[in-house]
VEXLUMRO-750850 format. One record per atom (N, C-alpha, C): x, z, y; atom name; residue number from 1; residue in three letters. Coordinates in steps of 0.2 Angstrom, whole numbers, always signed. Example, Ala and Ser with C-alpha at 12.3 -4.5 7.8 and 13.67 -1.06 7.14 Angstrom:
2
+66,+39,-28,N,1,ala
+62,+39,-22,CA,1,ala
+66,+39,-16,C,1,ala
+64,+35,-11,N,2,ser
+68,+36,-5,CA,2,ser
+64,+39,+0,C,2,ser
! end
This chain:
116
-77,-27,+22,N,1,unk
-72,-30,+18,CA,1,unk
-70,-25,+13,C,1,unk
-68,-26,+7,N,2,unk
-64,-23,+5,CA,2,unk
-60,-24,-1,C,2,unk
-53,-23,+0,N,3,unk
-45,-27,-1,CA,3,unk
-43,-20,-5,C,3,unk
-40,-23,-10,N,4,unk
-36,-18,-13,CA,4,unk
-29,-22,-15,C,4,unk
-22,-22,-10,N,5,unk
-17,-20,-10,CA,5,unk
-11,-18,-18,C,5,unk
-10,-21,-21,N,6,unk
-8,-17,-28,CA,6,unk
-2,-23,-33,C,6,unk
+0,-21,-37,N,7,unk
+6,-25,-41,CA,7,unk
+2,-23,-46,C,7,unk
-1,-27,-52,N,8,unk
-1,-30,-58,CA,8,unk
+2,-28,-64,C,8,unk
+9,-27,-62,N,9,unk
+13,-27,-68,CA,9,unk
+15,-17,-65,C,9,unk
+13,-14,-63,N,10,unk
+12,-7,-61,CA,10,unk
+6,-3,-63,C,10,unk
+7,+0,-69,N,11,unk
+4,+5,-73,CA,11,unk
+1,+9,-69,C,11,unk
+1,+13,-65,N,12,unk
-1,+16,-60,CA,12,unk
-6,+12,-57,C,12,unk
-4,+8,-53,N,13,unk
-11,+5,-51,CA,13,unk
-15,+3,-54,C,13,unk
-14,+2,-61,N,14,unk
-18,-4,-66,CA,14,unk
-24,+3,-68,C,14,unk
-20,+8,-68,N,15,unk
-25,+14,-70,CA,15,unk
-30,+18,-65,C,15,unk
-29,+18,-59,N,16,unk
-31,+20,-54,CA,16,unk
-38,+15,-52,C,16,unk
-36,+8,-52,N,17,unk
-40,+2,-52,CA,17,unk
-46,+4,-57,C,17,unk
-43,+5,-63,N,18,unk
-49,+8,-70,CA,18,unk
-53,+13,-69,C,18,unk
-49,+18,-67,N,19,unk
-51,+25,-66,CA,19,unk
-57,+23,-59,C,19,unk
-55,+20,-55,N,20,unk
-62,+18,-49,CA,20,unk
-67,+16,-53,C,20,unk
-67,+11,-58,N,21,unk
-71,+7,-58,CA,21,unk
-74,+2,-55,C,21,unk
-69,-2,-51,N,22,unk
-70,-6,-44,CA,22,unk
-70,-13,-49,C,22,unk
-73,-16,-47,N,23,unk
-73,-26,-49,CA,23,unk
-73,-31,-45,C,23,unk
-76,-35,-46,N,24,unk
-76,-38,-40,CA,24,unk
-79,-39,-32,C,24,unk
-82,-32,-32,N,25,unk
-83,-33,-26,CA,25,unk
-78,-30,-20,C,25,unk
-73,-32,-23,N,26,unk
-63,-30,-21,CA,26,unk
-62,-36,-21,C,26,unk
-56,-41,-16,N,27,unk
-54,-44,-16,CA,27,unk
-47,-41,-17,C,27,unk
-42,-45,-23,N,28,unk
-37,-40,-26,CA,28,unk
-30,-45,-24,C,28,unk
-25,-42,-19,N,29,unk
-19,-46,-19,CA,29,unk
-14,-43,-23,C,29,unk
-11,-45,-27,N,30,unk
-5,-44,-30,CA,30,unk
+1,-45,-26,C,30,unk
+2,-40,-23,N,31,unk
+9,-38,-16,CA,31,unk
+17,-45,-21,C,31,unk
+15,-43,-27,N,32,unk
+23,-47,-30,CA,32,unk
+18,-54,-29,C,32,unk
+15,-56,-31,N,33,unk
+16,-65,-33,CA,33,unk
+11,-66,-26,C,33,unk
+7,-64,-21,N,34,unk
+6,-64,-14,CA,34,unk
+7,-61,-9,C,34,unk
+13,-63,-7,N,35,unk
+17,-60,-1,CA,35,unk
+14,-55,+5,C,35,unk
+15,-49,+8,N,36,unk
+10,-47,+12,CA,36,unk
+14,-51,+17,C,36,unk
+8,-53,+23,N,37,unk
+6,-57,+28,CA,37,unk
+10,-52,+34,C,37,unk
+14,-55,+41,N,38,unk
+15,-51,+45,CA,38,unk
+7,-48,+48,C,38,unk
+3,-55,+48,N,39,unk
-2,-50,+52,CA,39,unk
-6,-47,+46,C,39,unk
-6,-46,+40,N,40,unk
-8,-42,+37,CA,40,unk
-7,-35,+35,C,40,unk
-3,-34,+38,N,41,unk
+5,-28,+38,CA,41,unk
+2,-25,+46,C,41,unk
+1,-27,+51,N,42,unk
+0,-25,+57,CA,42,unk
-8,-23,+58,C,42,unk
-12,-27,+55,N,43,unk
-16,-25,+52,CA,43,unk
-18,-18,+49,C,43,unk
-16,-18,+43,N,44,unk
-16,-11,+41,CA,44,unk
-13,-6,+44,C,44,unk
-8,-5,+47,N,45,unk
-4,-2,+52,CA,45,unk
-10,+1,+59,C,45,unk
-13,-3,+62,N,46,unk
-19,-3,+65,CA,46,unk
-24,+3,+63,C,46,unk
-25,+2,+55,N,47,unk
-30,+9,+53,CA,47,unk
-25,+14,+50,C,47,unk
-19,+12,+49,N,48,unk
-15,+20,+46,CA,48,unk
-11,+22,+52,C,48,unk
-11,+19,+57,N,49,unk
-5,+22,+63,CA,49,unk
+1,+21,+67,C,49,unk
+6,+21,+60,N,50,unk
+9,+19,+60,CA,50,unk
+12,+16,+53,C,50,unk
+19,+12,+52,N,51,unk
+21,+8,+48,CA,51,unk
+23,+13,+41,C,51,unk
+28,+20,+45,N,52,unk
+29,+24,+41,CA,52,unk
+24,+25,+37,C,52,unk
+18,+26,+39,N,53,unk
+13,+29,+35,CA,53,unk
+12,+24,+26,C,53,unk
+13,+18,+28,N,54,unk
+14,+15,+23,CA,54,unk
+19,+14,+18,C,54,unk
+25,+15,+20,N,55,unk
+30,+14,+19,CA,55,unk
+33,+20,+13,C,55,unk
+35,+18,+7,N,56,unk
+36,+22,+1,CA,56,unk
+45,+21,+1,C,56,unk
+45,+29,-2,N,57,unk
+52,+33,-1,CA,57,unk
+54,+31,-8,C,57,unk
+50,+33,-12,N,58,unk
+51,+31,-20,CA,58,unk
+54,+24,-22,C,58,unk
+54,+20,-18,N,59,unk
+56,+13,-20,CA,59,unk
+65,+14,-22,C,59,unk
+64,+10,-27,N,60,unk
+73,+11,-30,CA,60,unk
+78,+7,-26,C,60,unk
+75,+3,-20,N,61,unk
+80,+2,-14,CA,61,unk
+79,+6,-10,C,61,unk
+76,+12,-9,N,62,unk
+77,+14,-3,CA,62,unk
+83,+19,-2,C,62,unk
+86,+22,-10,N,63,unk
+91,+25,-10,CA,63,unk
+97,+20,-12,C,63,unk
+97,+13,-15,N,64,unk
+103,+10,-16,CA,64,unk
+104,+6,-10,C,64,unk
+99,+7,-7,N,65,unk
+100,+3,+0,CA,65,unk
+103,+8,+8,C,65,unk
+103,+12,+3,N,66,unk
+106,+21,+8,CA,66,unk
+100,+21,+14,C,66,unk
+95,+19,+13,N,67,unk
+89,+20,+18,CA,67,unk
+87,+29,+22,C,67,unk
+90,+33,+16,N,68,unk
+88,+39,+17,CA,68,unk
+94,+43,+19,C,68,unk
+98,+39,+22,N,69,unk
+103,+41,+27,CA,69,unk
+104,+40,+33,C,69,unk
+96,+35,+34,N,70,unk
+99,+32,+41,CA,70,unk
+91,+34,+44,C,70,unk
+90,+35,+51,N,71,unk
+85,+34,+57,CA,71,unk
+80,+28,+56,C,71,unk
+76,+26,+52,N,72,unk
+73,+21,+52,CA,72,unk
+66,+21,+59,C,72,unk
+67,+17,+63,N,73,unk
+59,+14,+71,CA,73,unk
+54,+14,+64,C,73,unk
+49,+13,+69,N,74,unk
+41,+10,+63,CA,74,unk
+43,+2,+65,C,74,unk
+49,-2,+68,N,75,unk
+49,-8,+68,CA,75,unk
+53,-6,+62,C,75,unk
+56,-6,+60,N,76,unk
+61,-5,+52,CA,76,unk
+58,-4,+47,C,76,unk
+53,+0,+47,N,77,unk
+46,+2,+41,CA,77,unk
+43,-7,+40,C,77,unk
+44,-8,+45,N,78,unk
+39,-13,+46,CA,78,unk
+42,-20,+44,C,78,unk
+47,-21,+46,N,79,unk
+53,-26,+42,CA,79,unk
+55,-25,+34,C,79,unk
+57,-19,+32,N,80,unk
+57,-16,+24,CA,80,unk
+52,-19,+22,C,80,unk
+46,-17,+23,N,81,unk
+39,-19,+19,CA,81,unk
+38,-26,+17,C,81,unk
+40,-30,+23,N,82,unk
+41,-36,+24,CA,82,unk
+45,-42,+19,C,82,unk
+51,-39,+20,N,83,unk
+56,-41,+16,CA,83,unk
+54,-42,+6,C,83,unk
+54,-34,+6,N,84,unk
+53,-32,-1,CA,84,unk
+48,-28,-3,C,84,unk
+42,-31,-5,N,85,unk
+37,-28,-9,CA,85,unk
+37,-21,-11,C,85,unk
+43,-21,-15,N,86,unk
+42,-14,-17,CA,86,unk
+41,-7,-11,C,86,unk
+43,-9,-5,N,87,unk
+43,-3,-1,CA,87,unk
+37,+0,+2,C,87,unk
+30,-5,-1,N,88,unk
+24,-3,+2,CA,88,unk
+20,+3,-4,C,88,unk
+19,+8,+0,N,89,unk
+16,+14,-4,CA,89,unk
+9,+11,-7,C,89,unk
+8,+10,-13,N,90,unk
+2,+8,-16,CA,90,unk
-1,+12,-21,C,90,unk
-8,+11,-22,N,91,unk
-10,+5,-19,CA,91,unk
-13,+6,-12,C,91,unk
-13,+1,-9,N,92,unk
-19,+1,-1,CA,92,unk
-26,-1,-4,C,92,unk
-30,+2,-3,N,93,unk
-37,+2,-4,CA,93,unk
-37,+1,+4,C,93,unk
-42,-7,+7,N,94,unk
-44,-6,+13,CA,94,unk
-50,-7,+12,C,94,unk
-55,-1,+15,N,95,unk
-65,+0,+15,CA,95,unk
-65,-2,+19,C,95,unk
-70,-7,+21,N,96,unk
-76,-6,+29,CA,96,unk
-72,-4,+32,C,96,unk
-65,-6,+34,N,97,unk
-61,-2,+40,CA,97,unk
-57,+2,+42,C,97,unk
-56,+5,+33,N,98,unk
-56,+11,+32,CA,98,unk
-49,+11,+29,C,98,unk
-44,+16,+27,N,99,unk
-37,+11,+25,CA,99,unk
-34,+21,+22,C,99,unk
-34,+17,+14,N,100,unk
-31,+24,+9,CA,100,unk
-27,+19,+7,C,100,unk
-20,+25,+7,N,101,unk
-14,+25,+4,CA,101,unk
-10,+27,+0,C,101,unk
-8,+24,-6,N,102,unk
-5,+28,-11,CA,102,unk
-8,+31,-17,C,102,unk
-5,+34,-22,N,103,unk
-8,+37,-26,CA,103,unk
-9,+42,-27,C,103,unk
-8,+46,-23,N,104,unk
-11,+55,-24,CA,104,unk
-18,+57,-26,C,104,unk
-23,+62,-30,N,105,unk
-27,+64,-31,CA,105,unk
-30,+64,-28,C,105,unk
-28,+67,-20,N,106,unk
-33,+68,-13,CA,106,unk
-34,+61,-13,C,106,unk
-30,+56,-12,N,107,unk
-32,+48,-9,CA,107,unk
-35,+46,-14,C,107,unk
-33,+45,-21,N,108,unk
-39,+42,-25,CA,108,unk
-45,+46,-25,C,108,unk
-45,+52,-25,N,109,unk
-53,+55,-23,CA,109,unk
-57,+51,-16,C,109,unk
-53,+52,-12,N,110,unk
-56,+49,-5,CA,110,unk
-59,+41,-8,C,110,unk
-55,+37,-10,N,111,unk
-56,+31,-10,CA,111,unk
-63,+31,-16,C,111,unk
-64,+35,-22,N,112,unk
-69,+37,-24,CA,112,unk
-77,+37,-22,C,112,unk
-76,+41,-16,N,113,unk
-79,+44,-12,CA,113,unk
-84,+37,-8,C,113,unk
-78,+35,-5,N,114,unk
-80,+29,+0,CA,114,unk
-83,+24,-3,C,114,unk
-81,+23,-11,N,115,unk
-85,+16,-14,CA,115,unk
-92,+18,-15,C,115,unk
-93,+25,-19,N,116,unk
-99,+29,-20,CA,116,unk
-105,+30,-16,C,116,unk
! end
């Protein structure tokens, strides 16, 4: 299978999306207008680790929500994400099993790599 995780209306991923060259051999959820699933959240968790691992610090509630003063569990990562969209570090490319996160140079090379 392979899912790619991403917002639509987020320039960043609309260009990362390009920059792969991926079509439809992607099956593409838009996080804002198709909600992530709890078991789809647990799922990916399953290939990244943990919850943290997907959960984004950049999100504009994560400091107006004073997130970044407190102790958050990976049950807490995992409720954030759930609640609000914005909290999941994107995009998620999920490969054959395989589960890249975010947008750095090294992970979009990786994910590169993996379609190729």
């Amino acid at each position: 299978m392979k899912k790619v995780y991403h917002l639509s209306t987020c320039s960043t991923c609309q260009r990362i999306i390009k920059e792969l060259g991926i079509g439809k051999e992607f099956i593409y959820q838009d996080i804002k207008k198709e909600a992530i699933t709890p078991e789809q959240i647990d799922e990916m968790k399953a290939m990244a680790g943990s919850y943290e691992a997907l959960f984004s610090r950049v999100a504009m509630k994560y400091k107006a929500l004073g997130l970044k003063d407190k102790q958050l569990s990976d049950q807490d990562y995992r409720n954030y994400i759930l609640e609000e969209y914005t909290f999941l570090k994107r995009p998620v490319f999920v490969i054959d099993g395989k589960i890249f996160i975010g947008n750095s140079p090294k992970n979009v090379a990786a994910v590169k790599e993996a379609i190729s």
